[in-house]
C-alpha positions in Angstrom: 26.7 115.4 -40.1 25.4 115.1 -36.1 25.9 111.9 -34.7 22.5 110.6 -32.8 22.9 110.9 -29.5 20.8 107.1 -28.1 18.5 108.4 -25.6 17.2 106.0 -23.3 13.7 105.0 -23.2 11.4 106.4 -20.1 11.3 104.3 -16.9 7.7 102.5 -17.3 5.8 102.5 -13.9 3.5 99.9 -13.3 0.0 101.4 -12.1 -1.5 100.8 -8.9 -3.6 97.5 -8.5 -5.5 96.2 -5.7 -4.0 93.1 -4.0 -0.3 94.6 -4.4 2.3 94.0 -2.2 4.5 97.4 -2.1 6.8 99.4 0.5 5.4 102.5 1.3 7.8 104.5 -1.3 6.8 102.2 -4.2 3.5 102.9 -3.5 4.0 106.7 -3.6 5.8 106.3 -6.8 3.1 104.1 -8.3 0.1 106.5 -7.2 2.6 110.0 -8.4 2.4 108.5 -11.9 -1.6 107.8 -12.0 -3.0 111.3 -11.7 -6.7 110.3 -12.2 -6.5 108.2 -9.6 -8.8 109.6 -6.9 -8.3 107.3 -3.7 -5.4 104.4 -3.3 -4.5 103.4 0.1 -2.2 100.7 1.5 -2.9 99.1 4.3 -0.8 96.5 6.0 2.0 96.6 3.0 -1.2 95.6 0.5 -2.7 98.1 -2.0 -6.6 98.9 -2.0 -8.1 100.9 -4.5 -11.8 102.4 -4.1 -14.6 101.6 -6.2 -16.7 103.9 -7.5 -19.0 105.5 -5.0 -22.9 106.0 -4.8 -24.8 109.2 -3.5 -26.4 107.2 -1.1 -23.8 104.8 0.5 -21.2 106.9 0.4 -21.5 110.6 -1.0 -24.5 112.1 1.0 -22.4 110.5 4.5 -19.8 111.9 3.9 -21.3 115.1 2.9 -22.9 115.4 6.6 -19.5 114.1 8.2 -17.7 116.7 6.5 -20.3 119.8 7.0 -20.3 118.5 11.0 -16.3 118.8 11.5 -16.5 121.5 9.0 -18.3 123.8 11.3 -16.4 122.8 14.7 -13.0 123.6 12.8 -14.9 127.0 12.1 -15.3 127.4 15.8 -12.2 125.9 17.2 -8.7 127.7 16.5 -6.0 125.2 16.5 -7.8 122.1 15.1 -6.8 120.8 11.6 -9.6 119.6 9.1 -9.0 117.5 6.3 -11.2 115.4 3.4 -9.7 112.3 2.0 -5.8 113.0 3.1 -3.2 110.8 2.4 -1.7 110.2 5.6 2.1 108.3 6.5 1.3 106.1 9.2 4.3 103.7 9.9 6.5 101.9 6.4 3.4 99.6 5.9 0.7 101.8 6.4 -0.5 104.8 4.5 -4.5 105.3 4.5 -6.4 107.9 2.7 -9.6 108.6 5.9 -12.4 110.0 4.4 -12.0 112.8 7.2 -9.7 113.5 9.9 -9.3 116.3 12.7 -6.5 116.6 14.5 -4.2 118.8 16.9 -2.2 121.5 14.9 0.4 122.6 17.6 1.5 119.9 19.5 -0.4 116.8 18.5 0.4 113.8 16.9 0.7 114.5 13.3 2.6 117.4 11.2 2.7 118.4 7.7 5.8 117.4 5.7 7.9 119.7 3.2 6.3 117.9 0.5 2.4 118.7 1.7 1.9 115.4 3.3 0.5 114.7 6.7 2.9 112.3 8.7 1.9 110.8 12.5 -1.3 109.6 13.2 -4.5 112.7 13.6 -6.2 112.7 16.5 -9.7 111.7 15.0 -10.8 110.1 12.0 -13.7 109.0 10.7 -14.3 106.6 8.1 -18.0 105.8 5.6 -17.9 102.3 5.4 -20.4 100.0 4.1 -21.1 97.2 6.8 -18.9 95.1 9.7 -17.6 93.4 6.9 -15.0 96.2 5.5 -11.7 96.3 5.8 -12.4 99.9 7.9 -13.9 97.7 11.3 -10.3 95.2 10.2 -7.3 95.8 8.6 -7.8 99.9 9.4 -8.9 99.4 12.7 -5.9 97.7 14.0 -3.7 99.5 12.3 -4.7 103.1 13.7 -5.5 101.8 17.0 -1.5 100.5 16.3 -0.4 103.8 15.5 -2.4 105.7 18.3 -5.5 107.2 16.4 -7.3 108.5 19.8 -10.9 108.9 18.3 -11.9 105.9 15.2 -15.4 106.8 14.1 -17.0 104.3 11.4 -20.3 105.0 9.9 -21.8 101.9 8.5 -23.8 102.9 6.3 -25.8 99.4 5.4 -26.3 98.4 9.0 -27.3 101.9 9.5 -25.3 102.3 12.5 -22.2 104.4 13.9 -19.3 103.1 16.1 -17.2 105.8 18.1 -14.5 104.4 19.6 -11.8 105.6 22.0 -8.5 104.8 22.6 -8.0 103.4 26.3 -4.8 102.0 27.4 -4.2 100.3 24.0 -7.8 99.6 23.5 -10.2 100.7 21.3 -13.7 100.9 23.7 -16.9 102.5 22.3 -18.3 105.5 23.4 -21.7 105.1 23.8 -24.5 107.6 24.0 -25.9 109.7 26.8 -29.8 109.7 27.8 -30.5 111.8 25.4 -28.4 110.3 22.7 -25.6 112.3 22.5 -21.8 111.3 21.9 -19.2 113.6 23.3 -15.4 113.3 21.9 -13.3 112.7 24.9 -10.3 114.5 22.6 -12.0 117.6 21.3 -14.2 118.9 23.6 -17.5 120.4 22.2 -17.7 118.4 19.7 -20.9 116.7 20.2 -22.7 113.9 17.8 -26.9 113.5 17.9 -26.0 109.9 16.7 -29.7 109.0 16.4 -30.1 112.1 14.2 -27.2 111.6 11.5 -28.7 108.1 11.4 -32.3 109.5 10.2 -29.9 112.5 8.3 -31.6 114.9 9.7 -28.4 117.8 9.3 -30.7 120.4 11.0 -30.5 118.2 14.4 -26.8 117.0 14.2 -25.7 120.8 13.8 -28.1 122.5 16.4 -26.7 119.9 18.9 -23.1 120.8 17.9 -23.7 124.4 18.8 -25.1 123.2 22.4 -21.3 121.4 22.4 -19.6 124.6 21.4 -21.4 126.6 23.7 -20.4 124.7 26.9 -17.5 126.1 28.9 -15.4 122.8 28.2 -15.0 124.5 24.5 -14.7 127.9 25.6 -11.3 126.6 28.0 -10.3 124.2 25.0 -10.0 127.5 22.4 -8.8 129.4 25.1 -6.3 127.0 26.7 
């Protein structure tokens, strides 16, 4: 007759919850053994977890923000693109941006073995629903920490847009030209119609990102 051989009973993992307190390798654990999960970030050593999100607040935004960076990585060799990333920050911090650009060769950031993105990008941009989220915070101060050059927050409630650059440690905003156009000081060509994205008119916002990429500051950029 075969003995039984005890077999010990699986390791339980405790799911995600917002409000945790976690090291950053507890919290990869945690969000590795919840694959429905579609967004967890932790900011700060503390765990957020995303509500569910509305066409209007949330998905139509970032449906523009995407389609705009979309079409300047088509036109710029060099430049990473990425939707909802989770990104390793510092041991405290690891955020999932709703959208991010960022230097391939030589920038800040580089893609682990295991397909993460490590360092901070050189843009992201975050859909956020007034002043009062944790993205104009807790986020802010933590990739202005870790050296995020260009933080982009589309409040989507206050109907407004902050661009903001980082300046000796700073985060300033970058306000608009006379004819109310934001330039990125970090990726040249890409140029915002603010007032336009505001009213989503996509038409607007894109025909004045092809005035950016047509001006010789983009040209040298791709060519440099």
């Amino acid at each position: 007759m075969t003995p039984e051989i005890a077999t010990k009973p699986p390791l339980f993992i405790p799911p995600l919850e917002s409000g945790d307190k976690l090291t950053r390798a507890e919290f990869e654990r945690r969000y590795d053994a919840m694959p429905n999960l579609k967004k967890a970030e932790l900011i700060e050593g503390v765990v957020y977890l995303a509500s569910p999100l509305r066409i209007k607040s949330h998905g139509e935004p970032h449906g523009f923000i995407m389609t705009w960076l979309g079409v300047y990585k088509a036109a710029t060799p060099g430049v990473g693109f990425a939707d909802n990333p989770t990104v390793r920050l510092d041991a405290d911090n690891e955020p999932q941006p709703d959208a991010l650009l960022r230097i391939e060769n030589g920038g800040q950031s580089r893609i682990t073995e295991d397909d993460y993105l490590e360092g901070a990008p050189e843009l992201i941009v975050e859909i956020a629903a007034s002043t009062a989220s944790y993205d104009l915070h807790e986020k802010l101060k933590v990739y202005r920490r870790n050296q995020v050059q260009e933080y982009l927050v589309w409040r989507v409630y206050d109907n407004a847009f902050d661009w903001f650059k980082l300046q000796e440690g700073k985060y300033i905003q970058l306000e608009a030209d006379s004819e109310g156009i934001i330039c990125s000081q970090v990726f040249p060509g890409l140029w915002l119609d603010k007032s336009a994205l505001l009213e989503r008119n996509l038409a607007q916002v894109l025909e004045v990102l092809q005035q950016g990429l047509s001006t010789a500051e983009h040209q040298n950029f791709i060519g440099s």
